[in-house]
C-alpha positions as CSV (number, residue, x, y, z in Angstrom):
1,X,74.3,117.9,186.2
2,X,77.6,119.6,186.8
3,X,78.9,122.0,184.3
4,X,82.9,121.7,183.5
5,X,85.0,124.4,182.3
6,X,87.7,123.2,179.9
7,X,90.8,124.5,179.4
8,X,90.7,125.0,175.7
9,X,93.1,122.9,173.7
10,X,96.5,123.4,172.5
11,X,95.1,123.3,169.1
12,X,92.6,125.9,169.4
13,X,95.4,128.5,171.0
14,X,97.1,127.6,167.7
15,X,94.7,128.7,165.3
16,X,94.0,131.8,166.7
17,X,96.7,133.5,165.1
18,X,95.3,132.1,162.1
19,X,92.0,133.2,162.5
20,X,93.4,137.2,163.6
21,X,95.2,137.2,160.1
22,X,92.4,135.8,157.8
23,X,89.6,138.7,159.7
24,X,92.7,141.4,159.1
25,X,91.3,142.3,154.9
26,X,87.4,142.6,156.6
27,X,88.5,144.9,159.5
28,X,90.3,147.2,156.7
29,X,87.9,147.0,154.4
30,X,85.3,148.3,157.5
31,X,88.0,151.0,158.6
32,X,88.1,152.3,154.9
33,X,84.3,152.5,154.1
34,X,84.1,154.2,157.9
35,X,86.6,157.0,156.5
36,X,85.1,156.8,153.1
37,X,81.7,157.5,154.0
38,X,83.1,160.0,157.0
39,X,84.1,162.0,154.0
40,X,81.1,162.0,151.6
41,X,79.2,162.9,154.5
42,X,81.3,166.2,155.2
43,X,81.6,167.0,151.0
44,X,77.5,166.7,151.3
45,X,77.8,169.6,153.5
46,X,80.6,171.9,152.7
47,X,81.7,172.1,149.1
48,X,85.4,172.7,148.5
49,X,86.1,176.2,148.4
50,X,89.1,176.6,145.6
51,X,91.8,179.0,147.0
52,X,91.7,181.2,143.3
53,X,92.0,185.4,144.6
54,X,91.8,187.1,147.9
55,X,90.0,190.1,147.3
56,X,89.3,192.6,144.3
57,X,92.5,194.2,144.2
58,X,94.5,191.1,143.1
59,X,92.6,191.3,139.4
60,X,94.8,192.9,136.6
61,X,93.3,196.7,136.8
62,X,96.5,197.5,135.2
63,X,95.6,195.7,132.2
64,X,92.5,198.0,131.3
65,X,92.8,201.1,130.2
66,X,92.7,203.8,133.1
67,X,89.6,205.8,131.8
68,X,87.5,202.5,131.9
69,X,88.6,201.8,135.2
70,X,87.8,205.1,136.5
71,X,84.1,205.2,134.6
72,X,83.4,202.2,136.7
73,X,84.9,203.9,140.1
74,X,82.3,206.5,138.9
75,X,79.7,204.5,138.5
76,X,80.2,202.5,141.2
77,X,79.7,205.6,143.7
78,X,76.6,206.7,142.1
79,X,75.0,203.0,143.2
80,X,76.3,203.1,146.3
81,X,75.1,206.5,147.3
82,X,71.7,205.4,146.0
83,X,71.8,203.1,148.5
84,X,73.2,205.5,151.2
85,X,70.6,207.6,150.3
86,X,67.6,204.9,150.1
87,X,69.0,203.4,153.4
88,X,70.4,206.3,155.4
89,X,70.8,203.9,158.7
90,X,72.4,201.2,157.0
91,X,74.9,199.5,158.8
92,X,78.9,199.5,157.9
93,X,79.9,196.0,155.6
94,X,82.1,195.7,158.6
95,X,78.6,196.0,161.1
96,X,77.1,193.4,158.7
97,X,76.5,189.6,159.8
98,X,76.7,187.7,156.4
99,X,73.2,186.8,155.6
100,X,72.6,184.3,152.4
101,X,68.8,186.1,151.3
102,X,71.1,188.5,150.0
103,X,71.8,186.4,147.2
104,X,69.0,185.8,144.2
105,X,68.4,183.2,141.8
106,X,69.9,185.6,139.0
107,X,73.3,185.3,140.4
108,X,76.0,182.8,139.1
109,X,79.6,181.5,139.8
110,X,83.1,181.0,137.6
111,X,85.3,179.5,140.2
112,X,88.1,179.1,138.1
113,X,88.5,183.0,137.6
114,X,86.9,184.1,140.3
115,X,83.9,185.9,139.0
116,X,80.2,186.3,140.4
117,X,77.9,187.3,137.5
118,X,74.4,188.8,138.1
119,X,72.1,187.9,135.4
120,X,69.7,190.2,134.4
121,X,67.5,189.1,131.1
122,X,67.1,191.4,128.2
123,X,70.6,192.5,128.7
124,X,73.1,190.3,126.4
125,X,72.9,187.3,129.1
126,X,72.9,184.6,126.8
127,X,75.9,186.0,125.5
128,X,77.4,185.9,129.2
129,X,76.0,182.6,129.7
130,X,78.5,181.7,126.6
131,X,81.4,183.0,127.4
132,X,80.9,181.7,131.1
133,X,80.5,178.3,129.9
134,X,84.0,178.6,127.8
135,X,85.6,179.9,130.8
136,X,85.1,177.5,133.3
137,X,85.5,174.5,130.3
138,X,81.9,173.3,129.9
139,X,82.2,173.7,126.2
140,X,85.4,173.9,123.8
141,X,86.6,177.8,123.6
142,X,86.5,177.1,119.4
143,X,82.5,177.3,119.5
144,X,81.3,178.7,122.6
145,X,80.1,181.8,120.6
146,X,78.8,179.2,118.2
147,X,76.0,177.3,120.9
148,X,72.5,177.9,119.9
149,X,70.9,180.4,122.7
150,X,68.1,177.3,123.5
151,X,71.1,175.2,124.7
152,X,72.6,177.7,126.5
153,X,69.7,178.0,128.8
154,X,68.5,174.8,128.5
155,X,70.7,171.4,128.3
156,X,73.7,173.6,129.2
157,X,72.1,175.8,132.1
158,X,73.5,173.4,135.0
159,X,77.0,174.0,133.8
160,X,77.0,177.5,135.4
161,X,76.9,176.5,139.3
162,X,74.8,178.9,140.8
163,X,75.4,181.1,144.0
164,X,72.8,179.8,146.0
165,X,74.1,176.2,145.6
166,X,77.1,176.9,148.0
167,X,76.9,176.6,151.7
168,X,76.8,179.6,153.5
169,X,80.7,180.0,154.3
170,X,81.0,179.4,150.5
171,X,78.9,182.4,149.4
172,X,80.5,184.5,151.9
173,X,84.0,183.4,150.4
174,X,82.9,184.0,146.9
175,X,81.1,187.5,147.8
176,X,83.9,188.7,149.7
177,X,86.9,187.2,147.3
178,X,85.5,187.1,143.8
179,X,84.8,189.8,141.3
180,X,81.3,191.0,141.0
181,X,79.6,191.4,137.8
182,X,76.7,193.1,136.9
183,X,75.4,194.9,133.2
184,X,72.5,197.5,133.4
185,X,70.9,198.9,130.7
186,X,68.4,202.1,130.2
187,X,64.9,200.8,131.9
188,X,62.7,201.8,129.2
189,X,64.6,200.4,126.1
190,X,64.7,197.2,128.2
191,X,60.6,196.7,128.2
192,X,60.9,197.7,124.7
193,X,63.2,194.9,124.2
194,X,61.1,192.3,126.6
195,X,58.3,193.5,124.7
196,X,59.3,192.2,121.4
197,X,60.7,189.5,122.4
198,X,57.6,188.1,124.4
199,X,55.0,189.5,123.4
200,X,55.7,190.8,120.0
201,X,57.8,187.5,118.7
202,X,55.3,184.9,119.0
203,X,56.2,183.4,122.0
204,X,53.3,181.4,123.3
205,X,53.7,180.8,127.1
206,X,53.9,185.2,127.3
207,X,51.4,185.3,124.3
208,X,48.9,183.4,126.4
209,X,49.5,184.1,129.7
210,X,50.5,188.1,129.8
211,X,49.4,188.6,126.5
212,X,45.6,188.0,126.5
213,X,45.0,189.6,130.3
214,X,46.5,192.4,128.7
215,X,44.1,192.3,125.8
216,X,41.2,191.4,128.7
217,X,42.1,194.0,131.4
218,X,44.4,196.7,130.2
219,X,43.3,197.8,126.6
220,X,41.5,200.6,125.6
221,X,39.8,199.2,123.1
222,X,38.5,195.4,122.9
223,X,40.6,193.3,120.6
224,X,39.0,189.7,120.1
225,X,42.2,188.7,117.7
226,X,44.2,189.4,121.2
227,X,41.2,188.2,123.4
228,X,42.1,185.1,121.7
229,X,45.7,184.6,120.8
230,X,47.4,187.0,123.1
231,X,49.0,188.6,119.8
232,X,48.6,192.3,118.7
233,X,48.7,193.8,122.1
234,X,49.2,197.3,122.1
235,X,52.8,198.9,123.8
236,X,50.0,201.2,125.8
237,X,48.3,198.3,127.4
238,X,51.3,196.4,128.1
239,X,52.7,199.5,130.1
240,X,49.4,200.0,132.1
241,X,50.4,195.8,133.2
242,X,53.2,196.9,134.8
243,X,52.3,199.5,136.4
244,X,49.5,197.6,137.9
245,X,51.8,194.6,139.0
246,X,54.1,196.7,140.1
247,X,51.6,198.0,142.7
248,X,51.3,194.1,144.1
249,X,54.0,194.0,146.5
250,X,53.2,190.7,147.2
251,X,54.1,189.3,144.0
252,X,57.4,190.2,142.3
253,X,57.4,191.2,138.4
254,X,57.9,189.1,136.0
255,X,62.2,188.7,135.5
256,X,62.0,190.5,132.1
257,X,60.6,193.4,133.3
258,X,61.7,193.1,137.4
259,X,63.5,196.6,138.9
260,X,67.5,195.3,138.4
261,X,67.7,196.0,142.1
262,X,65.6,193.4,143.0
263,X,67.2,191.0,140.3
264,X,70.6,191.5,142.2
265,X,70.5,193.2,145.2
266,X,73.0,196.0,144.9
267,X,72.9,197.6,148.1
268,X,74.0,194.3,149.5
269,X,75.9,192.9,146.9
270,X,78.5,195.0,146.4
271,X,79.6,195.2,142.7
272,X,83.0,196.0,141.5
273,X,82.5,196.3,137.8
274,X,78.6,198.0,136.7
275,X,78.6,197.4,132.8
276,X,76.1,199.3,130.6
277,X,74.4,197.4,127.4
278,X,75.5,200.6,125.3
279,X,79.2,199.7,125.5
280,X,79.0,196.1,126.6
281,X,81.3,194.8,124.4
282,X,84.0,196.8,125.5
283,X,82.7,196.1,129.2
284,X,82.6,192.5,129.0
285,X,86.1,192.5,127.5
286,X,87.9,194.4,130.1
287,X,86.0,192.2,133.0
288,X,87.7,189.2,130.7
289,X,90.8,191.3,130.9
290,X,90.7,192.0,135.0
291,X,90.3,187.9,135.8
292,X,93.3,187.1,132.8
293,X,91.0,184.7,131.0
294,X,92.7,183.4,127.6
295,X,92.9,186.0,125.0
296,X,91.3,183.3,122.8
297,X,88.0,183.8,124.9
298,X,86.0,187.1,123.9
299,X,82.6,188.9,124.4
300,X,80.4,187.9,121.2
301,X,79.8,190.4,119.0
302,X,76.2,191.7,119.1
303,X,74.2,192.9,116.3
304,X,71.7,195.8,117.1
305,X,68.7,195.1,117.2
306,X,65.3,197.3,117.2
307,X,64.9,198.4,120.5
308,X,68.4,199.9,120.3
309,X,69.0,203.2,119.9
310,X,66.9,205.7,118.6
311,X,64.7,203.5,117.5
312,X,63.2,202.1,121.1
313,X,61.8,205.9,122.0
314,X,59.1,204.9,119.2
315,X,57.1,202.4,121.0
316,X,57.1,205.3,124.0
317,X,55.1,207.9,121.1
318,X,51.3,206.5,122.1
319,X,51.8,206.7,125.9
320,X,50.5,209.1,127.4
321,X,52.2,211.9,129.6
322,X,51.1,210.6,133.3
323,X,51.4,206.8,132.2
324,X,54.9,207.2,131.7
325,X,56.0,208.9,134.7
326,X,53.9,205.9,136.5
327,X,55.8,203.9,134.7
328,X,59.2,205.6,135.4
329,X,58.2,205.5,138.9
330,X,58.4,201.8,138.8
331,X,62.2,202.2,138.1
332,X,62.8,204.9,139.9
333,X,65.3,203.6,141.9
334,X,67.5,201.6,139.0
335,X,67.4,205.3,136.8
336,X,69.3,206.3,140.3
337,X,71.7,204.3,140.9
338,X,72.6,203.4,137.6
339,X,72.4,207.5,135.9
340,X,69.8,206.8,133.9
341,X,67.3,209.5,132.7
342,X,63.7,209.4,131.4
343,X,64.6,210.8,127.9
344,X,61.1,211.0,126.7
């Protein structure tokens, strides 16, 4: 059989054209999904970085009063020789290759203001977590002080974008543009405060967990109402459980009683604004005032509470002598670099 090759018809050449212009909506439909999906791939990897400050010195110092500003400049060098001190080879920030395991769970982002906020629990962060929310207009600025603290870290918790969410070029923006928050408060009011809250309040996860191996391993004296429930611990036995954690280097502290420096990392995080629980109304209102976030946007008020004060040296009066300098010992390095002093 011999094969012909035809010349195709007239016809056929005519409809090409034809055909061309009826495949032109499918090839820009394709060319559009390419670029579409070209682009969800790269925002998968790199989140947009917002352009919002440059570095510290564009925040409104001038709008806090002087003395404030230099308390902090005070404070600020008493961390940072801790760290000289603790780290006497440590290299220059300019030596330094960015490095994101500097970074902890405990730190969170405002992007709209430009502020990185390291939490540390037992020290007004539910408050924090308030006002953050109203700032970066998660919640109505009418009610944030309003929100019930169990929807501020529960329902409402992914509304603060964490640090350790960004890629690594966007943690090193934020760290090196944004302001740096962090609120400290004397080490042993804080385990007074934990104490109470976890252990003393009837919270049963703590009450059944830490509560009864204190009662089984660090009481003086059996207890089988605490054997049992976890409740009625004494403030002797739950000092001797830190101490003895604290010895497990392999396994951090729980976060209501972990050092702060471990919490956020201060000797590689470096902090422009150190705020104290004693005056942290009037800290948290000037870091409002440094980032010009609406004047309609406040710290809550906070009532005292029992471990405040004077009244948090009492739970220290049954401890003996050498258990609390072990237990100082645990946060030696936070009573340095944060001026604390053991006080009892």
């Amino acid at each position: 059989m011999v094969l012909r090759w035809r010349l195709p018809s007239v016809l056929s050449i005519c409809r090409l054209p034809v055909i061309i212009i009826g495949l032109l909506p499918c090839l820009v439909f394709l060319f559009l999904l390419y670029g579409t999906a070209k682009n969800l791939a790269f925002l998968s990897e790199e989140k947009i970085v917002p352009s919002l400050k440059t570095d510290c010195t564009t925040y409104a110092w001038d709008d806090v009063p002087k003395d404030w500003a230099q308390l902090i400049q005070s404070r600020r060098q008493t961390a940072e020789q801790t760290c000289v001190n603790d780290h006497p080879v440590r290299p220059s920030a300019k030596q330094q290759m960015f490095n994101r395991s500097i970074v902890t769970d405990f730190m969170f982002v405002d992007d709209r203001h430009g502020i990185i906020w390291c939490e540390i629990p037992k020290i007004g962060c539910t408050n924090w977590r308030r006002v953050l929310l109203a700032l970066n207009g998660n919640v109505d600025k009418t009610i944030y002080n309003k929100i019930e603290g169990g929807r501020v870290h529960g329902p409402l918790r992914p509304f603060i974008p964490a640090l350790k969410g960004f890629t690594d070029n966007g943690i090193e923006f934020r760290l090196k543009n944004y302001l740096k928050v962090i609120f400290v408060r004397h080490p042993f009011e804080r385990l007074v405060s934990a104490f109470k809250s976890k252990l003393e309040g009837r919270n049963e996860y703590y009450s059944h967990g830490v509560g009864r191996e204190i009662a089984l391993k660090f009481e003086k004296e059996i207890n089988l109402g605490a054997l049992k429930t976890g409740l009625g611990i004494s403030y002797d036995g739950y000092a001797r459980y830190i101490v003895k954690k604290a010895k497990n280097e392999k396994v951090e502290l729980d976060r209501h009683w972990r050092q702060y420096h471990k919490l956020c990392n201060p000797c590689d995080v470096n902090y422009d604004v150190i705020g104290h629980y004693s005056s942290i109304e009037e800290d948290a209102n000037n870091v409002l005032r440094l980032v010009r976030a609406d004047e309609d946007i406040q710290y809550p008020k906070s009532r005292q509470n029992t471990s405040s004060s004077i009244i948090w040296k009492e739970y220290y009066k049954n401890v003996s002598e050498s258990l609390l300098q072990k237990l100082w010992d645990v946060y030696k390095v936070d009573s340095e670099m944060f001026g604390y002093e053991r006080e009892i």
